[in-house]
Backbone as JSON, one array per atom type, in Angstrom:
{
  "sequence": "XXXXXXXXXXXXXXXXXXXXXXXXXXXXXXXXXXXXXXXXXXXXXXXXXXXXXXXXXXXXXXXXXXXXXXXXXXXXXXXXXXXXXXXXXXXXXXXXXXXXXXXXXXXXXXXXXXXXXXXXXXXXXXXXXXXXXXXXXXXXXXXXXXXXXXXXXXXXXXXXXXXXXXXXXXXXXXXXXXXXXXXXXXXXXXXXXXXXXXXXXXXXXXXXXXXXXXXXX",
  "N": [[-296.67, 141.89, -77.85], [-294.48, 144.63, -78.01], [-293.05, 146.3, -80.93], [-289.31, 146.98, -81.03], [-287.79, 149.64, -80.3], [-286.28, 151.45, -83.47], [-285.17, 150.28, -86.31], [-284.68, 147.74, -86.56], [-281.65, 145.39, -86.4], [-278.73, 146.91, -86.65], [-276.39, 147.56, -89.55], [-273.94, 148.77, -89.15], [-272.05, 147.24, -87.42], [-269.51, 146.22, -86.69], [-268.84, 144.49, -88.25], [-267.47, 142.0, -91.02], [-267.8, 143.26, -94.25], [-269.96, 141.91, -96.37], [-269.19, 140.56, -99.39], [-270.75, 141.79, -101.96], [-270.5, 138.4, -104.0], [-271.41, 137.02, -106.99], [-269.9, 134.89, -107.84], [-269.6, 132.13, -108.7], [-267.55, 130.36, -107.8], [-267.09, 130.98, -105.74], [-269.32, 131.0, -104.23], [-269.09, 127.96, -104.14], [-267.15, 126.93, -102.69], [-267.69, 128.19, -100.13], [-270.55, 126.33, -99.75], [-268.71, 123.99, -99.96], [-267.8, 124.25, -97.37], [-269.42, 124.33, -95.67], [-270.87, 121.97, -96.12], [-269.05, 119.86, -95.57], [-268.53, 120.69, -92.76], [-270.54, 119.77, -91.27], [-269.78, 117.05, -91.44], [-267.75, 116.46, -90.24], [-265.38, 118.47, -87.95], [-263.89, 121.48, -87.52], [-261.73, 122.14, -87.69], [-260.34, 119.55, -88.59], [-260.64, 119.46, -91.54], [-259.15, 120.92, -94.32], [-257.35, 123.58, -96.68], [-256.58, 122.12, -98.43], [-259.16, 120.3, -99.29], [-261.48, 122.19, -98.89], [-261.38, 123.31, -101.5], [-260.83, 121.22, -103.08], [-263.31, 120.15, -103.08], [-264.68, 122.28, -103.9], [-263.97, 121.99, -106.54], [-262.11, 123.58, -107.53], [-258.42, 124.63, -107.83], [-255.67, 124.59, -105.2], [-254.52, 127.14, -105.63], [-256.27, 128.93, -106.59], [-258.29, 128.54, -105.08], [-257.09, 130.75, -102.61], [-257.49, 132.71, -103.97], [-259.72, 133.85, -103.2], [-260.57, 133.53, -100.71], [-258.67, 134.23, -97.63], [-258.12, 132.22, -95.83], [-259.19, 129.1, -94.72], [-260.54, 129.9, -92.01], [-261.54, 132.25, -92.63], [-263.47, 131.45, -94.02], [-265.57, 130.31, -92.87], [-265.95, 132.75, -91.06], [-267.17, 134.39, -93.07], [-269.49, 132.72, -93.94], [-270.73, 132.72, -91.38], [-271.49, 135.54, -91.17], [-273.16, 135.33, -93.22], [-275.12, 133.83, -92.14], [-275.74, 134.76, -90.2], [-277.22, 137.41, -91.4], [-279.51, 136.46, -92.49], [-280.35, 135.54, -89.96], [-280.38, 138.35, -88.96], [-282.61, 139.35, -90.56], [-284.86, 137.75, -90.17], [-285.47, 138.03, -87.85], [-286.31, 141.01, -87.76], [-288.05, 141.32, -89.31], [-289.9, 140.46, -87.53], [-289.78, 141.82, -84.91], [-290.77, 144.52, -86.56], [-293.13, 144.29, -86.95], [-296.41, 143.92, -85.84], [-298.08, 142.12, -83.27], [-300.74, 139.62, -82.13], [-301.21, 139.11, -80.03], [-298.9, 139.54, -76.66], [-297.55, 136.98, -76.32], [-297.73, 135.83, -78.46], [-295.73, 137.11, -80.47], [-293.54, 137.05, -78.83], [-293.31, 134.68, -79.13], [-293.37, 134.26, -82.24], [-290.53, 135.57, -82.14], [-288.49, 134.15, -80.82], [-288.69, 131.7, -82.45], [-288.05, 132.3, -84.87], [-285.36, 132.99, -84.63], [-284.15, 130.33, -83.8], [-285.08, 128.32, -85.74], [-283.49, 129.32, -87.63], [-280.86, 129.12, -87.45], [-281.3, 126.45, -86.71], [-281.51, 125.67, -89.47], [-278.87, 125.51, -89.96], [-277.53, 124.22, -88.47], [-275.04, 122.85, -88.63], [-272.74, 124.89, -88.94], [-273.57, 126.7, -86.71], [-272.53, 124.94, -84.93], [-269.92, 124.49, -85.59], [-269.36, 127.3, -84.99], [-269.67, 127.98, -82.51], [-267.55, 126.27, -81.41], [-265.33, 127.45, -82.62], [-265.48, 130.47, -81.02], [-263.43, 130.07, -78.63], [-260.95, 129.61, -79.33], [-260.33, 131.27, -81.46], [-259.86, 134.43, -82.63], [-261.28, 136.4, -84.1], [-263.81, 135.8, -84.44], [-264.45, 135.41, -82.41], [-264.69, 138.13, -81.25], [-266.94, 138.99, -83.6], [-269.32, 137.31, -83.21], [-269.66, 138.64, -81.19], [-270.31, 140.72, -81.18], [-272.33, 140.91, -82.82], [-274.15, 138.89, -80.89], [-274.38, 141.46, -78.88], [-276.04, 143.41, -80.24], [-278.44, 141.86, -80.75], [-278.81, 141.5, -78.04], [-279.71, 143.86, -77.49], [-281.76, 144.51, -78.73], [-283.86, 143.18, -77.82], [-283.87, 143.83, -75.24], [-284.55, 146.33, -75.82], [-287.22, 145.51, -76.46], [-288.59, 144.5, -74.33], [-288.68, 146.9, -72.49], [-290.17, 148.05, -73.59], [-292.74, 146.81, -72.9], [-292.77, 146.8, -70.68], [-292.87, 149.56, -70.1], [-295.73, 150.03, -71.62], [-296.81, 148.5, -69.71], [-297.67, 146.46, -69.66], [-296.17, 144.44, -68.7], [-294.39, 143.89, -65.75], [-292.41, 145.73, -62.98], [-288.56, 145.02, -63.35], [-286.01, 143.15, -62.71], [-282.93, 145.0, -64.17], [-283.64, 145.52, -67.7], [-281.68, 144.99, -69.84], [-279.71, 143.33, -68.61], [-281.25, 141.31, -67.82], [-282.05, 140.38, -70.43], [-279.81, 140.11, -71.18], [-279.28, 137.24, -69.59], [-281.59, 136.01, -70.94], [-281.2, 135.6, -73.67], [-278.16, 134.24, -73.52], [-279.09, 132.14, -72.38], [-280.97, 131.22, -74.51], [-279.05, 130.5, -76.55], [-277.27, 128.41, -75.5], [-279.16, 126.47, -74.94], [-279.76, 126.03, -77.83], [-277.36, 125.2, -78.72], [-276.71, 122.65, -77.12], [-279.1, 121.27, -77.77], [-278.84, 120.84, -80.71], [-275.7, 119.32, -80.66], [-276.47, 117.33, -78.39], [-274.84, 117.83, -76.21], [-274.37, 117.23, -73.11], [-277.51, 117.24, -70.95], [-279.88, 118.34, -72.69], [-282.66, 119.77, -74.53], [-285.25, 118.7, -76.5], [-286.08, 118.45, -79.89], [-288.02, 119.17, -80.44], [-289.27, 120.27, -79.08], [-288.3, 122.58, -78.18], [-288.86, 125.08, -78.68], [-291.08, 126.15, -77.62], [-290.22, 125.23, -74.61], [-288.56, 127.26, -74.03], [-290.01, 129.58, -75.0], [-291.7, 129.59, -72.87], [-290.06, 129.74, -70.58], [-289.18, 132.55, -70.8], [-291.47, 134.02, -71.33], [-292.06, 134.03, -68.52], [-289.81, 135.15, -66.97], [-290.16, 137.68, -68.16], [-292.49, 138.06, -67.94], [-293.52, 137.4, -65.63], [-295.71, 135.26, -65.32], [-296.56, 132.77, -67.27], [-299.56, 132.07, -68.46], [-302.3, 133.78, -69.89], [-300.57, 135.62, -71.36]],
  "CA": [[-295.35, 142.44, -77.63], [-294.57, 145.91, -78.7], [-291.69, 146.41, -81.39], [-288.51, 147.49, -80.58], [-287.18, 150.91, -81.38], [-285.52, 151.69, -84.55], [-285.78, 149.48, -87.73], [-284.04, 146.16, -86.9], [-280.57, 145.25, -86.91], [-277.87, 148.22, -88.06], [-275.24, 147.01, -90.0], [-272.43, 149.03, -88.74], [-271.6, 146.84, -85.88], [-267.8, 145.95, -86.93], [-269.14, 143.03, -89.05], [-267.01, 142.32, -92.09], [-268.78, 143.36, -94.87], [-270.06, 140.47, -97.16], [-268.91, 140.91, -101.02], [-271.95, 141.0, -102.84], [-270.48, 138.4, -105.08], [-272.35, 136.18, -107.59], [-269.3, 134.13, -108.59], [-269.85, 130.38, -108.49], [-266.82, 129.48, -107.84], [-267.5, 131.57, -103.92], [-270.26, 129.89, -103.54], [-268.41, 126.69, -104.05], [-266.22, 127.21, -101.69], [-269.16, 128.07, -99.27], [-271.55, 124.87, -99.79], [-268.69, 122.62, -99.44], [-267.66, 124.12, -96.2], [-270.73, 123.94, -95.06], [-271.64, 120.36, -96.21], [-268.1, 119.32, -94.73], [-268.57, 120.74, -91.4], [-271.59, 118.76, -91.21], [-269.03, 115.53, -91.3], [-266.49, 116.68, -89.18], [-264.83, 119.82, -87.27], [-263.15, 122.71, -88.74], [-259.96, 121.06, -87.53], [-260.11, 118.59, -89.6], [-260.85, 120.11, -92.79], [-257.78, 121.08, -95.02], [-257.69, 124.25, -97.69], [-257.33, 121.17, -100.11], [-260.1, 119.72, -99.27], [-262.67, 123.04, -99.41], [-260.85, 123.37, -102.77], [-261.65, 120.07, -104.18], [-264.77, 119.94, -103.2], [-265.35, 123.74, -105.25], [-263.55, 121.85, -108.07], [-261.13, 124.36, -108.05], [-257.1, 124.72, -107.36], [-255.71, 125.3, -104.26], [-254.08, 128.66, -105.76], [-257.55, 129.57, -107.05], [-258.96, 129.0, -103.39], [-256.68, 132.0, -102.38], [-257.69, 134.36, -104.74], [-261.09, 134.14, -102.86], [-260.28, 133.38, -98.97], [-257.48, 134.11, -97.27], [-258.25, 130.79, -95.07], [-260.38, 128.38, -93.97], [-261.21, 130.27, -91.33], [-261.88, 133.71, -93.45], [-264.36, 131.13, -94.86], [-265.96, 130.61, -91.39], [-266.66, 133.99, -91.06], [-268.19, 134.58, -94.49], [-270.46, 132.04, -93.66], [-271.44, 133.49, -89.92], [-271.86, 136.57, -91.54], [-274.73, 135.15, -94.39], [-276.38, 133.54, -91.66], [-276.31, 135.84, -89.19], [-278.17, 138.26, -92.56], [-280.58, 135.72, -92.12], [-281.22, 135.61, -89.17], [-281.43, 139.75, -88.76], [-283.92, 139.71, -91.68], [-286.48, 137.25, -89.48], [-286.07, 138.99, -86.62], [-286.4, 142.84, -88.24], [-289.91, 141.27, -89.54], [-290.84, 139.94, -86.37], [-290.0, 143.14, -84.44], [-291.37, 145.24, -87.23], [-294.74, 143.59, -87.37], [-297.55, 143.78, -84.26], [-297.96, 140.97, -82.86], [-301.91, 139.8, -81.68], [-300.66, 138.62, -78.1], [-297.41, 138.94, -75.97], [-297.21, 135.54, -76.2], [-297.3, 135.08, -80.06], [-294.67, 138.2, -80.89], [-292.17, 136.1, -78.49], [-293.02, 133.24, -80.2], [-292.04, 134.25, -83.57], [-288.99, 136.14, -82.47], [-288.09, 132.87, -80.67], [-288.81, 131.03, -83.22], [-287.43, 132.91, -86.6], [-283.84, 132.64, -84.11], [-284.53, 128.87, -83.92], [-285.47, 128.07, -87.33], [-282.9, 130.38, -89.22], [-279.73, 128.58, -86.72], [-281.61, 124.85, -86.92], [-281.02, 125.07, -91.0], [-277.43, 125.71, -90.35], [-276.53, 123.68, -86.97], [-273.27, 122.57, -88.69], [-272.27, 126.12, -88.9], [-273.94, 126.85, -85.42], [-271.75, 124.14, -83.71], [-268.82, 125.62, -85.9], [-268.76, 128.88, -84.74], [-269.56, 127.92, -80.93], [-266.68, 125.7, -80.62], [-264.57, 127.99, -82.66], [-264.89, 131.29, -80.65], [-262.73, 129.99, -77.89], [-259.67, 130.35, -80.26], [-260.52, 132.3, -82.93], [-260.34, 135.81, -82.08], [-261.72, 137.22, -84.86], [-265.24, 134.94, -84.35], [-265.43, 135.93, -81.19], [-265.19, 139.75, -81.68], [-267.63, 138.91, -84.44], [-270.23, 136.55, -82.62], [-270.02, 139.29, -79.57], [-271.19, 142.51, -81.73], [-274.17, 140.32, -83.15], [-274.67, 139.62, -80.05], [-274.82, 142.8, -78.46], [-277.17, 143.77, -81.3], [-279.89, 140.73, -80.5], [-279.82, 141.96, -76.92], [-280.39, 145.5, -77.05], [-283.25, 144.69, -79.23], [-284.75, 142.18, -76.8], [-283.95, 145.01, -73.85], [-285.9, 147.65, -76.04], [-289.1, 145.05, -76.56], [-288.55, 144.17, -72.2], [-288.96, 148.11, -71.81], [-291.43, 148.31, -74.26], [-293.93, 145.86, -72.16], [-293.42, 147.69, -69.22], [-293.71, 151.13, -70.02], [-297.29, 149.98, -71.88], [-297.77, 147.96, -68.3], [-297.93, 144.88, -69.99], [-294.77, 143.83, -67.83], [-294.1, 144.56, -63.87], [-291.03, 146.2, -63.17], [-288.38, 143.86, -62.35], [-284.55, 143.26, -63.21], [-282.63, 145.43, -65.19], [-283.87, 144.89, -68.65], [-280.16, 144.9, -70.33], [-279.43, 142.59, -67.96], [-282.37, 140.21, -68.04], [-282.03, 140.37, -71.82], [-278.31, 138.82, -71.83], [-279.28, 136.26, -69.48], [-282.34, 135.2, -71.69], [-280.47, 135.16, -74.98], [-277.57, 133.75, -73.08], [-279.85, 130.94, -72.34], [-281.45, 130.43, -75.76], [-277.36, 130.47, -77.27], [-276.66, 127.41, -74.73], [-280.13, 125.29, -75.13], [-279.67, 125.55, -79.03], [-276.15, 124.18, -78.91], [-277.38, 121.7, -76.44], [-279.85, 120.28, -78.56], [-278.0, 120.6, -82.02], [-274.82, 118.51, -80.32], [-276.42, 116.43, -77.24], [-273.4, 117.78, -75.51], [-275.12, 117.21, -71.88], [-278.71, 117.38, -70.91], [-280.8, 118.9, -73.65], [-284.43, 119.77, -74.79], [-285.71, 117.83, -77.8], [-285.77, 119.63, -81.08], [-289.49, 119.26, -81.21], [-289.9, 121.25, -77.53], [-287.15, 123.95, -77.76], [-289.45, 127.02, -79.11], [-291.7, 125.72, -76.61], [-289.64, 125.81, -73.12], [-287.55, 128.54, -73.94], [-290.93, 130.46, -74.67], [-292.35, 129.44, -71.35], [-288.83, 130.46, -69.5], [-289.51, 134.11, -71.59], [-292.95, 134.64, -70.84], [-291.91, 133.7, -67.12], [-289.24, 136.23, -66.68], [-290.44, 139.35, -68.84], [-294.46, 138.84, -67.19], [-293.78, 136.74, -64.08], [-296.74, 134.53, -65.48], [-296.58, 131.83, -68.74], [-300.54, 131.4, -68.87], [-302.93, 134.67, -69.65], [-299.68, 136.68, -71.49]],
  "C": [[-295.16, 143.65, -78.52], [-293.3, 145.65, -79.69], [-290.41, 146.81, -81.11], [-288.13, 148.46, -81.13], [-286.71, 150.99, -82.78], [-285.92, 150.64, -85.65], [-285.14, 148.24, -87.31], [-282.6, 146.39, -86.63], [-279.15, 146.1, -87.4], [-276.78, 146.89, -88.8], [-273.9, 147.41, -89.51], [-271.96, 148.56, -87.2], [-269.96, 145.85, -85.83], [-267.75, 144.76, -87.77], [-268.24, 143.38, -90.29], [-267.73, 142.32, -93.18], [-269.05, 142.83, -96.11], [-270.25, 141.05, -98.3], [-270.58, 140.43, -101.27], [-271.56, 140.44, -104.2], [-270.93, 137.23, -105.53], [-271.06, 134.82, -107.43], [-269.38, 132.65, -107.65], [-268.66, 129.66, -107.61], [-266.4, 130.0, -105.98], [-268.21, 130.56, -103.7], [-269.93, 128.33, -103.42], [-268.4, 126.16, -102.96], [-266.91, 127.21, -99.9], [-269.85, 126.88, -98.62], [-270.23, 123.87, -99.47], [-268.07, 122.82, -98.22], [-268.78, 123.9, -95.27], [-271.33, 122.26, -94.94], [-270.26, 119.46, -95.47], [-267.82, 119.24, -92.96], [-269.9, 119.94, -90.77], [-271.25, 117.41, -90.77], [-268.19, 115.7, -90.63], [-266.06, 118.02, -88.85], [-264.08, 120.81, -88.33], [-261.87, 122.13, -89.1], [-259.37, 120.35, -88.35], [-260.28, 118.61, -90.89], [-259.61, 121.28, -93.01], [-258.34, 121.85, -96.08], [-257.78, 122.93, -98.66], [-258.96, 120.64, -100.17], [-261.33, 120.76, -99.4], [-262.38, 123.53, -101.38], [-261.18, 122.35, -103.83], [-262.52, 119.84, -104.36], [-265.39, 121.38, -103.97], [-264.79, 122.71, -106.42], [-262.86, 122.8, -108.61], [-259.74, 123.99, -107.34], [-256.93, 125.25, -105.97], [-255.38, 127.07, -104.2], [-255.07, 129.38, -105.91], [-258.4, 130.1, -105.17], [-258.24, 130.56, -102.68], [-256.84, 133.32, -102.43], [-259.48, 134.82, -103.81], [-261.28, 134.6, -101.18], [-258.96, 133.49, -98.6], [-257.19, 132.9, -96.26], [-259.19, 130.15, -94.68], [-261.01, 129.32, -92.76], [-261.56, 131.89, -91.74], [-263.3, 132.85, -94.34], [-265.59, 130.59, -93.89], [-266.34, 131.48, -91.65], [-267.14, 134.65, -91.82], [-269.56, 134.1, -94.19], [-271.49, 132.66, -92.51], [-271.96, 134.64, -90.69], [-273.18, 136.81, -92.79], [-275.63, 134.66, -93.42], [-277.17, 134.67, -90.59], [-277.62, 137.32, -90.13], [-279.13, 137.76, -92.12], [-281.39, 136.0, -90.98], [-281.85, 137.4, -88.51], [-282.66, 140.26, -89.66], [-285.33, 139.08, -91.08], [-286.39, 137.91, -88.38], [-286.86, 140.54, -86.69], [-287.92, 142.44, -88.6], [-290.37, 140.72, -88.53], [-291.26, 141.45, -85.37], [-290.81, 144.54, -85.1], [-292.54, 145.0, -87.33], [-295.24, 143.77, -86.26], [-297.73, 142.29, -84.8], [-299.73, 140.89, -82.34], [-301.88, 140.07, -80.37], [-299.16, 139.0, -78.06], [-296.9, 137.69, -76.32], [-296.76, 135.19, -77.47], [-295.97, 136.19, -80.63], [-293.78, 137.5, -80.1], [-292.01, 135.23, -78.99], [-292.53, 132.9, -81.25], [-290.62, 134.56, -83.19], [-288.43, 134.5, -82.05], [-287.55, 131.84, -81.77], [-288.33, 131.21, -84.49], [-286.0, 132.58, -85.6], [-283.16, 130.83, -84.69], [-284.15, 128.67, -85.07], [-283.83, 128.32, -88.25], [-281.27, 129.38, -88.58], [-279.75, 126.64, -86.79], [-281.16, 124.31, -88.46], [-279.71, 125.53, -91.06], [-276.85, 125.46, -88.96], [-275.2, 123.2, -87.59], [-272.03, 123.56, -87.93], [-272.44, 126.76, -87.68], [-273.05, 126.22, -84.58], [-269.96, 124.55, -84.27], [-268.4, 126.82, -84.89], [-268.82, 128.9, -83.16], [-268.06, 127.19, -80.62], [-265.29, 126.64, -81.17], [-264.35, 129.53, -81.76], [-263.79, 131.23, -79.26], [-261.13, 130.09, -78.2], [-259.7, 130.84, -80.94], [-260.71, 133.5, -82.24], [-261.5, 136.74, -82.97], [-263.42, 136.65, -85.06], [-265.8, 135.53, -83.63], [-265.77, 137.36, -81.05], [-266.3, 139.89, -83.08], [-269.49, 138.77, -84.37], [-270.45, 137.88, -81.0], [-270.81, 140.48, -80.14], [-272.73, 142.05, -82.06], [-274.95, 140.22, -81.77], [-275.43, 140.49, -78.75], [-276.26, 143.59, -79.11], [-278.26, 143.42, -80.73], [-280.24, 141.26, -78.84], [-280.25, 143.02, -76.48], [-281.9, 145.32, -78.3], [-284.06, 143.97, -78.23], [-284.66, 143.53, -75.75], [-284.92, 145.95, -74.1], [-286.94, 146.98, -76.01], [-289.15, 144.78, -74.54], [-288.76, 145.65, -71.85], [-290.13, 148.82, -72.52], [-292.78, 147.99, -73.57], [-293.91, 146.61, -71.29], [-293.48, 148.99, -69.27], [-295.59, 151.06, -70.9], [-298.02, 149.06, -70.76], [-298.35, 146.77, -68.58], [-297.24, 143.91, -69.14], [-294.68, 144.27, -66.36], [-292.55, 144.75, -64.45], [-290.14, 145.03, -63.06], [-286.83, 144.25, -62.64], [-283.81, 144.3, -64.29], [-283.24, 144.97, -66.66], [-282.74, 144.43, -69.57], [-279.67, 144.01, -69.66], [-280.63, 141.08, -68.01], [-282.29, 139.65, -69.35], [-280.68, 139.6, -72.18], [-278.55, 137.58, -71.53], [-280.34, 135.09, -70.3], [-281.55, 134.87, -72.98], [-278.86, 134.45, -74.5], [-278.1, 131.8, -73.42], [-280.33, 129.9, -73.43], [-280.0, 129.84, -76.57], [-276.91, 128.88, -76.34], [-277.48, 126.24, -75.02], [-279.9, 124.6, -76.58], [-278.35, 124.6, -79.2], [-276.49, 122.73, -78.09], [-278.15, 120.83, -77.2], [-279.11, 119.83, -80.04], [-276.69, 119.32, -81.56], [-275.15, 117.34, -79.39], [-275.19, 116.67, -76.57], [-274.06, 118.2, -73.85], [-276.57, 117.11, -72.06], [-279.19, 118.27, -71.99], [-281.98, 118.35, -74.08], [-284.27, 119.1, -75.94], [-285.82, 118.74, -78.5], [-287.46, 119.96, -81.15], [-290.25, 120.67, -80.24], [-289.31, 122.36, -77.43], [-287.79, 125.39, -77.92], [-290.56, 126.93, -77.99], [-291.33, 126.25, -74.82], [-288.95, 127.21, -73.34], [-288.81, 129.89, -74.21], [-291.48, 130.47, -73.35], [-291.3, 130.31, -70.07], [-288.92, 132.15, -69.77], [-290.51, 134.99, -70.64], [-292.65, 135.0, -69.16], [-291.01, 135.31, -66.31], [-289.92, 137.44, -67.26], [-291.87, 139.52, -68.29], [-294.45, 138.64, -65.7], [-295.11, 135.6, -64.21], [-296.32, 134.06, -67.18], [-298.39, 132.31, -68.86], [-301.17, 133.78, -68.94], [-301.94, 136.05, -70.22], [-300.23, 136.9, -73.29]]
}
């Protein structure tokens, strides 16, 4: 798989832009939303309660977040880092095969969203009311699929790929796809792949669309 244009990821895509700050008493605040949403919904989690669990005041919590859900989107916004830092080295790197350059990108997505399904099933069930998630979760992404569109036009202008569907278009419905299976498996909320198979089918469904052939890519 060829790389995709440009370096990775920009940053200026309306994201709010994450304090670089050390203080403990953030990160608190952080870990126990994180380890709380793990046990139950956003819903159900009370400023006291991300507050007690920092071991700080609720007035203190203030000075940091303006709400539970300003603490949400802190969070989206470290993982989502994450996850543009494995992708930017997947795309940045040659790959031996087609096959194995989808596999990592696949797979660094996977991975980087599997060590933070709390936060994954968070932020899916919150952009249906949250506005500010969803204009958040839509720029990222936009991002993830114009890089997938540039590696889908990459293959076929080196004739690795047949022509076929729009690539901008092909490219939402694949990352569409992967955004639905992962929640799927993380929740069991309907039919879903096993955690062990997911980098697996969703590579096979890849290969399928972007060559027209799984075997020989």
């Amino acid at each position: 798989m060829s790389a995709a244009p440009g370096e990775g990821p920009s940053t200026g895509r309306g994201r709010r832009p994450v304090r670089p700050s050390g203080d403990d008493r953030e990160l608190a605040i952080l870990a126990t939303a994180e380890r709380l949403l793990s046990e139950r919904s956003l819903a159900a989690i009370s400023v006291d309660d991300l507050a007690r669990g920092a071991g700080i005041s609720r007035p203190t919590f203030y000075f940091y977040f303006s709400s539970k859900d300003a603490v949400l989107l802190t969070l989206l916004d470290r993982v989502v880092a994450e996850a543009d830092t494995a992708m930017r080295e997947v795309f940045g790197a040659p790959a031996a095969t087609a096959r194995e350059g989808w596999q990592q990108a696949i797979a660094a997505y996977y991975e980087t969203f599997r060590a933070h399904r709390a936060l994954t099933v968070a932020w899916a069930e919150a952009r249906s009311s949250n506005a500010e998630v969803r204009a958040l979760w839509s720029s990222v992404f936009e991002q993830w699929v114009q890089q997938c569109a540039d590696a889908i036009e990459g293959e076929r202008a080196r004739g690795a790929a047949p022509p076929g569907l729009p690539a901008r278009d092909l490219a939402i419905a694949l990352t569409s796809m992967n955004e639905r299976v992962l929640y799927a498996t993380f929740t069991g909320d309907g039919p879903s792949v096993a955690e062990a198979d997911v980098v697996d089918v969703l590579l096979g469904v890849w290969l399928s669309a972007v060559y027209g052939a799984v075997d020989g890519v």
